[in-house]
C-alpha positions in Angstrom: 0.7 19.3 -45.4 1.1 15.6 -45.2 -1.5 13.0 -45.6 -1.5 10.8 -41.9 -2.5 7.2 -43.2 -6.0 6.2 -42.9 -7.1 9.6 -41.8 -9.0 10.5 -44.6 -11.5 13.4 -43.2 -14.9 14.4 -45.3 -15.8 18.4 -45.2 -18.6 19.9 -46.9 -17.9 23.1 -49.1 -20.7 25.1 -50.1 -20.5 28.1 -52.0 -22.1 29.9 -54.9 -22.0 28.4 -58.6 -21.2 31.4 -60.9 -23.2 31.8 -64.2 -19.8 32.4 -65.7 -17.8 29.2 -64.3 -19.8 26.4 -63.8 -19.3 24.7 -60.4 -18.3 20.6 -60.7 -17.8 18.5 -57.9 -15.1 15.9 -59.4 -12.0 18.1 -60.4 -8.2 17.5 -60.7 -8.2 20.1 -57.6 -10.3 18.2 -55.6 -8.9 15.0 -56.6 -5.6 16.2 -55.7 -6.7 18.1 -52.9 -7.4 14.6 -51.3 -4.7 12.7 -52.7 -2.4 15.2 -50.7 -3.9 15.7 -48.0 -6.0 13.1 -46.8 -9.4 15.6 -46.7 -12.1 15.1 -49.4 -14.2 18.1 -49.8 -17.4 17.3 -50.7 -18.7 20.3 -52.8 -22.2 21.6 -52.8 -22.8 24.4 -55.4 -26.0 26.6 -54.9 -27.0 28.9 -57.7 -26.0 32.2 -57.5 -29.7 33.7 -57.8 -30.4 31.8 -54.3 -27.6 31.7 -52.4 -27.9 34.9 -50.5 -31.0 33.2 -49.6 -29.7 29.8 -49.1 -26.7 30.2 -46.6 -29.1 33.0 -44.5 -31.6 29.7 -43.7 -28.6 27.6 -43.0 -27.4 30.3 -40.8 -30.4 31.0 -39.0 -31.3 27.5 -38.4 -27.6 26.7 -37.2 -27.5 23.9 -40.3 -24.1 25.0 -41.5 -21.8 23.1 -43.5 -18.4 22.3 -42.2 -17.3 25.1 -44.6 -19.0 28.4 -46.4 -18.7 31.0 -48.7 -20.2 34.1 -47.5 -19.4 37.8 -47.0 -18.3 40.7 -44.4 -22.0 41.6 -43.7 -22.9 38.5 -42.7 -20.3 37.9 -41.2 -20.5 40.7 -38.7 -24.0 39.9 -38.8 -24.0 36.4 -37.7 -20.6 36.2 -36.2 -22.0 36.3 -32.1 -24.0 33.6 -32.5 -21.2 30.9 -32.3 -21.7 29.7 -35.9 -18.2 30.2 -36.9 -14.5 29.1 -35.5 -12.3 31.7 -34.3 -9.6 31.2 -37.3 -7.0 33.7 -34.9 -6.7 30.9 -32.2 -4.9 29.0 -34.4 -2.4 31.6 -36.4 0.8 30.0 -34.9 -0.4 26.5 -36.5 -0.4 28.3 -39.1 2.8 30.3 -41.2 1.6 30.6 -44.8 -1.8 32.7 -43.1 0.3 34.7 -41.0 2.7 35.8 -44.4 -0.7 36.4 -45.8 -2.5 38.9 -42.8 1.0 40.8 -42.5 1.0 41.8 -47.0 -3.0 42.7 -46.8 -3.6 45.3 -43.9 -7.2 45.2 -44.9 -7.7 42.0 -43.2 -7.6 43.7 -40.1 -11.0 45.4 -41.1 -12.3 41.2 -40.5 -11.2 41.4 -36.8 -14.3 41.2 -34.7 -14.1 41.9 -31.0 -10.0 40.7 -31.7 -10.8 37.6 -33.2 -10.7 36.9 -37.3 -13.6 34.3 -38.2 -12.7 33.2 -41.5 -10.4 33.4 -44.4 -10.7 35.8 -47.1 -9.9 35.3 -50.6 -6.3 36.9 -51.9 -4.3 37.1 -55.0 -1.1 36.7 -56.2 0.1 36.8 -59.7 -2.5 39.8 -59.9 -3.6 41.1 -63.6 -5.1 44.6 -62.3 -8.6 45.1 -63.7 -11.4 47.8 -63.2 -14.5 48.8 -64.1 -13.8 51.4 -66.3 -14.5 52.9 -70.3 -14.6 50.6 -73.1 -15.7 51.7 -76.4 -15.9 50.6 -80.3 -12.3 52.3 -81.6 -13.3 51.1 -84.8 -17.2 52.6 -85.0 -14.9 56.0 -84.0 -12.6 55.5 -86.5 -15.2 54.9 -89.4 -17.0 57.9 -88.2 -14.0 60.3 -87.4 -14.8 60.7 -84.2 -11.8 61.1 -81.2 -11.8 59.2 -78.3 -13.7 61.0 -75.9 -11.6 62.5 -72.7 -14.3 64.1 -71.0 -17.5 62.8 -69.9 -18.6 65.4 -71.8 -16.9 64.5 -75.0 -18.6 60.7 -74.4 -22.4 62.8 -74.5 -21.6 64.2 -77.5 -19.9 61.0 -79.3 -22.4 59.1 -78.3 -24.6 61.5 -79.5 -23.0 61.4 -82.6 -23.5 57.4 -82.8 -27.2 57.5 -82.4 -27.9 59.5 -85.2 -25.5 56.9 -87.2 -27.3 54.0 -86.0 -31.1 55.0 -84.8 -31.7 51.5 -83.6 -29.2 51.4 -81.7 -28.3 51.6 -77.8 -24.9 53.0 -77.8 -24.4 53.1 -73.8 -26.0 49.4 -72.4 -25.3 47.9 -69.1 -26.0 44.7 -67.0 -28.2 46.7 -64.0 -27.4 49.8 -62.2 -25.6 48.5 -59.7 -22.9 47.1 -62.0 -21.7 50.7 -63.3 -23.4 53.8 -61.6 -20.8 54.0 -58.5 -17.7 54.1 -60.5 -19.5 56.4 -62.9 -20.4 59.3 -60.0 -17.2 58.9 -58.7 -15.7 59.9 -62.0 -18.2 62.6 -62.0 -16.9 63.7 -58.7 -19.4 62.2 -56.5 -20.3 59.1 -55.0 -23.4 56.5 -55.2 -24.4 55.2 -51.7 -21.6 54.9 -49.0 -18.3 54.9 -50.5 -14.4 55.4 -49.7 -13.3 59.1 -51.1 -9.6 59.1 -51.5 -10.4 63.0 -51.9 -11.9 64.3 -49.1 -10.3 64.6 -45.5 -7.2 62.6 -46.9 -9.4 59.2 -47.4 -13.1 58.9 -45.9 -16.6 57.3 -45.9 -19.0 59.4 -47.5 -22.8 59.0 -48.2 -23.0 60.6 -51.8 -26.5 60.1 -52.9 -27.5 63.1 -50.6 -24.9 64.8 -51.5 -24.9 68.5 -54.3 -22.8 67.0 -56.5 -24.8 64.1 -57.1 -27.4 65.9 -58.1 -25.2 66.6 -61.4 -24.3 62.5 -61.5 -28.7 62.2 -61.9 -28.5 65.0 -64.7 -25.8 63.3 -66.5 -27.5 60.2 -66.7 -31.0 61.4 -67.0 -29.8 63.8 -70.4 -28.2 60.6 -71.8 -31.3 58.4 -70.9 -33.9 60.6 -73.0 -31.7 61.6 -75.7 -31.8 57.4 -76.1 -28.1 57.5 -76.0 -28.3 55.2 -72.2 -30.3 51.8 -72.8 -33.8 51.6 -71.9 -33.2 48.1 -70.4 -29.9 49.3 -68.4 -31.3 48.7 -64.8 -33.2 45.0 -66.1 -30.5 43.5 -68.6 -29.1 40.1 -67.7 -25.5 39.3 -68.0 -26.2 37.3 -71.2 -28.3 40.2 -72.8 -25.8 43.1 -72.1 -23.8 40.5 -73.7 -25.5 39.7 -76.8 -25.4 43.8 -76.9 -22.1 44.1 -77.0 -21.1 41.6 -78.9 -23.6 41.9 -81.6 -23.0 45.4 -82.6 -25.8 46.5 -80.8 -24.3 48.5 -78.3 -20.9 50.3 -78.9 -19.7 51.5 -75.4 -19.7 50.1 -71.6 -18.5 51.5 -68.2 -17.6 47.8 -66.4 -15.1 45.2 -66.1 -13.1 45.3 -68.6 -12.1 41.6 -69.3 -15.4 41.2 -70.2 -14.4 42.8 -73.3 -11.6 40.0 -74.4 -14.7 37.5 -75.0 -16.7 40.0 -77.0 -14.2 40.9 -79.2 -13.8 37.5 -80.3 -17.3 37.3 -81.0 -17.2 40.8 -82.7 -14.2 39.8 -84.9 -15.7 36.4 -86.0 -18.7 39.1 -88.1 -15.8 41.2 -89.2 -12.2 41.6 -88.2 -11.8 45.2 -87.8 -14.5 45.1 -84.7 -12.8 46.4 -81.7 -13.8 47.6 -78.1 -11.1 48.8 -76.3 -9.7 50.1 -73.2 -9.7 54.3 -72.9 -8.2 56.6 -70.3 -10.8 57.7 -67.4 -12.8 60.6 -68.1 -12.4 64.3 -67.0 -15.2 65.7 -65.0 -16.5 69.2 -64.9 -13.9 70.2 -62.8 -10.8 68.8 -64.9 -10.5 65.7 -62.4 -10.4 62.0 -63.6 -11.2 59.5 -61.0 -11.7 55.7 -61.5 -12.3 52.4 -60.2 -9.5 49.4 -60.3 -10.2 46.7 -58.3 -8.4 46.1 -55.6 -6.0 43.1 -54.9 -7.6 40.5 -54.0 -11.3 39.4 -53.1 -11.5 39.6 -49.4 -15.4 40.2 -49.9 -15.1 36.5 -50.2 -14.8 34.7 -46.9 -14.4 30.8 -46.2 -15.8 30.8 -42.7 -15.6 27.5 -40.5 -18.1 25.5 -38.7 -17.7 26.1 -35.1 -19.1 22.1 -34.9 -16.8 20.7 -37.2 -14.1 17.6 -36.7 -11.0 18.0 -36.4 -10.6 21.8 -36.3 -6.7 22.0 -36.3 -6.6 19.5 -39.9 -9.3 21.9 -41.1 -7.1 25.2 -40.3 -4.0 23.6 -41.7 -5.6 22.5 -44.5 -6.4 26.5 -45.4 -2.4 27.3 -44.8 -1.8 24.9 -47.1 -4.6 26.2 -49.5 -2.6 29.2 -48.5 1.0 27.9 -49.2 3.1 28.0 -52.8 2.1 24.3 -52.9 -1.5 24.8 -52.2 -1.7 27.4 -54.4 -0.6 25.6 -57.3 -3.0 23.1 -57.0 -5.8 25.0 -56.2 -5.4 27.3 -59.2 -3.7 25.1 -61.8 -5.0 21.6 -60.7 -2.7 17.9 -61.1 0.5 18.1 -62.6 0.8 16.2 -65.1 -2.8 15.9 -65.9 -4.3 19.5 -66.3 -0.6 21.4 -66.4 2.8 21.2 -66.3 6.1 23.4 -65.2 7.8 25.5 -67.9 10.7 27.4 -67.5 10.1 27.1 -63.4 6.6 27.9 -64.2 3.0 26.0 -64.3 1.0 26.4 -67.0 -2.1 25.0 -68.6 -1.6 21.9 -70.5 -2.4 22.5 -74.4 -4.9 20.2 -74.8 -6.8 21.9 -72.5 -6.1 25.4 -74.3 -7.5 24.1 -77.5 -10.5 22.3 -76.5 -12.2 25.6 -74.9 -10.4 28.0 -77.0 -13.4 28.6 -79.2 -15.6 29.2 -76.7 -17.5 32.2 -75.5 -15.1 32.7 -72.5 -12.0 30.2 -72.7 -10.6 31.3 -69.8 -13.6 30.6 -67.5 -14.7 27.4 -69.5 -11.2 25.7 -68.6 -10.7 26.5 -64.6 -14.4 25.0 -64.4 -13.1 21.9 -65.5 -9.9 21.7 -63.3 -12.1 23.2 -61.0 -9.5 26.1 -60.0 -9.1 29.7 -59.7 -11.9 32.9 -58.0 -15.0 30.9 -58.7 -14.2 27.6 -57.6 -12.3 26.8 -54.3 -9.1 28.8 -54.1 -8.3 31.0 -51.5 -5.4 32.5 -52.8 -6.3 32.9 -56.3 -3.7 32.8 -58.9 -4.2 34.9 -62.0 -1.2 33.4 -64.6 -3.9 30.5 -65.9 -5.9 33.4 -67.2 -2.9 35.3 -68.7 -2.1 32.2 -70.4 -5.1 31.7 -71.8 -6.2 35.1 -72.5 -5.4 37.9 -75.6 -2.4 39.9 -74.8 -5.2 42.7 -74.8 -5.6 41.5 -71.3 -1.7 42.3 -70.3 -2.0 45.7 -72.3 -5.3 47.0 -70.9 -3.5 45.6 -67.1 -0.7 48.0 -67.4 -2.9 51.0 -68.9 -4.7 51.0 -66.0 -2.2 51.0 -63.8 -0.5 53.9 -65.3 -3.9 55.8 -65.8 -3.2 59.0 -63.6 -7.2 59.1 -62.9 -7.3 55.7 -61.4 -8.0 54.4 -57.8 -7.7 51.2 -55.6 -10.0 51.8 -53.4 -10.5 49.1 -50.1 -12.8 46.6 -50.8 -13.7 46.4 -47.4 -15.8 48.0 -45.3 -14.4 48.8 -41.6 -15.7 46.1 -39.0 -18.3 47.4 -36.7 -19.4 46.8 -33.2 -22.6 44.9 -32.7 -24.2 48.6 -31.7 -22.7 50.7 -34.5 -24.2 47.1 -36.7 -28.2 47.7 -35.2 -28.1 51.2 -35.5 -26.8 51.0 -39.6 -29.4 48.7 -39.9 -31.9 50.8 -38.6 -30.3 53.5 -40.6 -30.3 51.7 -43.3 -34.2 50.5 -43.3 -35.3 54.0 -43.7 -32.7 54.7 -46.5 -33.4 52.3 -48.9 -36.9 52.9 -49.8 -35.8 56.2 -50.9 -33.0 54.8 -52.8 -35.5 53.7 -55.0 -35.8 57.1 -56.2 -32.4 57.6 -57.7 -33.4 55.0 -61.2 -36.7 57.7 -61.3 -34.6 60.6 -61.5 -32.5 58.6 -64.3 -35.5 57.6 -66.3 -37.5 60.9 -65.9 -40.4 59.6 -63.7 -39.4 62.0 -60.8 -38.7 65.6 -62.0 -34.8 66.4 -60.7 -37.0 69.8 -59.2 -37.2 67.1 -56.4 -33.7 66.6 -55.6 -33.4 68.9 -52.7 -36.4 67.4 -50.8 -35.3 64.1 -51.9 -31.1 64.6 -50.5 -33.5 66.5 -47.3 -35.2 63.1 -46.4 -32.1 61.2 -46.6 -30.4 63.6 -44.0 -33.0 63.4 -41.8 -32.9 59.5 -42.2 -29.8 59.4 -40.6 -27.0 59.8 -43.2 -24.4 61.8 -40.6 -24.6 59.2 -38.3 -24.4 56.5 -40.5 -21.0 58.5 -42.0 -19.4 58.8 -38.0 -20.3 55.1 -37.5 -17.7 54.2 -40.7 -15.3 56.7 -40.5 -14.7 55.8 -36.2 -14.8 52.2 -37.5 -12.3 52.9 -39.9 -9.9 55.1 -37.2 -10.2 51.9 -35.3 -9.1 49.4 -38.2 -6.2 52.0 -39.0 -5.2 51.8 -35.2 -4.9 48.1 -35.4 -3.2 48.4 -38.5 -0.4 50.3 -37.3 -0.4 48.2 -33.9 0.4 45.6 -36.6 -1.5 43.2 -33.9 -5.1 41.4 -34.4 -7.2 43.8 -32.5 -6.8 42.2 -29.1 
């Protein structure tokens, strides 16, 4: 993309600011971002607490920014009202896109009434993670215990570790929500609506309702008053699951396991031999491992475009270059020169930069905020070589374990678009689910007896759950279709 002389255009950026990366608004990405292309992107960062909040005012008052962060729901949820420009009228001004729609088929799923509104967030360079088992080798090891292979096994080790340590919380999470779907879809079932790679050779499927979940609720309720399942699971913040962790606390998490490179540092620095690693996904009753990776690529994350703002064919060529090798590099490793250089044909973090966060709590995260690159500042095609550079080799390991793990899934992180009538009636659906939802952290913690399961899957039946299950699985038919038309919906 090159600069026009005294063009300079101004966009506003809002998105979230991540707890993990702190957002700033004077980078070498933004800096160079301008200095290429003529466009200064003002950037407003909004807490991630209220942004949900936040961007649903802007929306509804039609205040926008000239660019936004937001996801498929709103999307589909906001996308008749004119807020956003029809990215798909401009795909022949655009090449780098286009390379990008044809490798991810799941953008298709974006396609609304045959028009894409936004651009989703991909990956190249991609280091698979997951959320999947990560325990203390080294509390096993000093104990003689094996690495468990079943989730039964994991009861009884853990078990095992409570009566070592009576204070302690040997299973400990950061909220339900951050572990309990990939654990019942180890156990064989599902939490919610998920994608089952299992059942009618790949489908939606509402689990919570479901007879096998009533097992998943056993599971956990038997771990939660043994004391072997934190008391604070569903309440922890990030930075107390943390502190659990990496205090010796807690020995064992079902998560992303990244998170596990910065603990161990932490873990190490009290004594050496501290270790949580990566192990293979459990066995369930019925001899089957299933798991969670995560798929390539974010496109939960969408930059959607003002329908108001200047300029729109700059502002759509200023993505394909976001978009481009060129773009790329900038947006994920910053100025070169100034925050990294080309090695052997390939850019990597300057050193100074290494060693000035490599002592912090997460080195990784702690240098992209200040070039202001990568997944949680501005990149839409996020490049993940800056964090294998600066990461442990564990994080190269653990990548290729996963990958190999027979047990282990991609699963779409996308949900099929829907019409604006299959969209009111899962809402609809959806407001009469969710107050019984509640009851599935009651059957955990014991307040509701699991003698009550069979009314309680009843209600949710009745609620609407095999609609809500046609209404994905026709949506999805119709994203597959387009898929295999290889065309945008039209």
């Amino acid at each position: 993309m090159k600069t026009q002389p005294n063009s300079q255009l101004t966009l506003r950026l809002m998105r979230s600011d991540h707890p993990a990366q702190a957002l700033r608004t004077n980078t070498a990405v933004l800096r160079e971002i301008e200095s290429r292309t003529g466009i200064k992107l003002e950037l407003e960062p909004i807490p991630l607490s209220s942004y949900s909040d936040k961007k649903r005012s802007l929306m509804q008052t039609n205040h926008m920014p000239d660019i936004m962060l937001i996801n498929p729901t709103e999307l589909s949820e906001y996308v008749r009202t004119g807020l956003f420009l029809p990215v798909s009228d401009y795909l022949e001004q655009m090449p780098h896109f286009r390379k990008i729609v044809a490798e991810n088929p799941q953008i298709q799923r974006l396609y609304v009434d045959g028009k894409l509104y936004g651009f989703p967030v991909t990956a190249q360079h991609f280091i698979q993670g997951g959320r999947a088992p990560m325990i203390r080798t080294d509390i096993l090891r000093k104990h003689n215990l094996d690495i468990p292979r079943t989730f039964e096994e994991l009861y009884i080790v853990l078990k095992k570790l409570k009566e070592a340590y009576p204070d302690s919380a040997p299973w400990t999470a950061r909220g339900i929500g951050s572990f309990f779907g990939a654990v019942a879809f180890g156990l064989g079932s599902g939490f919610g609506m998920y994608y089952d790679p299992d059942i009618g050779g790949g489908s939606y499927v509402y689990g919570t309702n479901k007879p096998e979940f009533k097992q998943v609720l056993a599971y956990m309720n038997r771990l939660y008053s043994e004391g072997l399942l934190d008391p604070d699971f569903d309440v922890n913040t990030q930075q107390i699951w943390s502190d659990k962790l990496s205090s010796g606390q807690s020995f064992f998490y079902y998560d992303n396991n990244t998170f596990a490179l910065n603990f161990n540092e932490k873990l190490k620095r009290i004594d050496p031999g501290y270790r949580l690693e990566l192990i293979p996904y459990f066995s369930n009753s019925q001899g089957t491992a299933r798991g969670f990776l995560y798929p390539q690529g974010w496109l939960t994350d969408i930059y959607v475009i003002s329908s108001k703002v200047k300029d729109p064919d700059r502002v759509v060529k200023l993505f394909d270059w976001l978009y481009s090798p060129e773009g790329a590099e900038v947006s994920n490793f910053g100025k070169r020169g100034e925050t990294y250089e080309i090695v052997n044909g390939e850019p990597r973090i300057v050193d100074s930069l290494v060693r000035k966060y490599k002592d912090s709590a997460d080195p990784v995260r702690m240098t992209l905020s200040e070039i202001g690159a990568g997944l949680l500042a501005i990149s839409p095609h996020v490049d993940d070589r800056p964090s294998g550079q600066i990461s442990n080799p564990d994080l190269f390991r653990w990548s290729e374990q996963l990958k190999n793990d027979p047990g282990a899934y991609v699963t779409p992180s996308l949900a099929p678009g829907f019409t604006k009538e299959e969209r009111e009636r899962l809402t609809q659906i959806g407001s009469k689910i969710a107050p019984l939802e509640q009851d599935v952290l009651k059957f955990i913690i014991g307040a509701k007896p699991l003698s009550e399961y069979e009314d309680f899957a009843a209600q949710l039946t009745r609620s609407g759950v095999p609609e809500m299950e046609n209404i994905y699985n026709e949506s999805l038919a119709r994203a597959e279709r387009r898929t295999i038309d290889g065309g945008s919906g039209r």
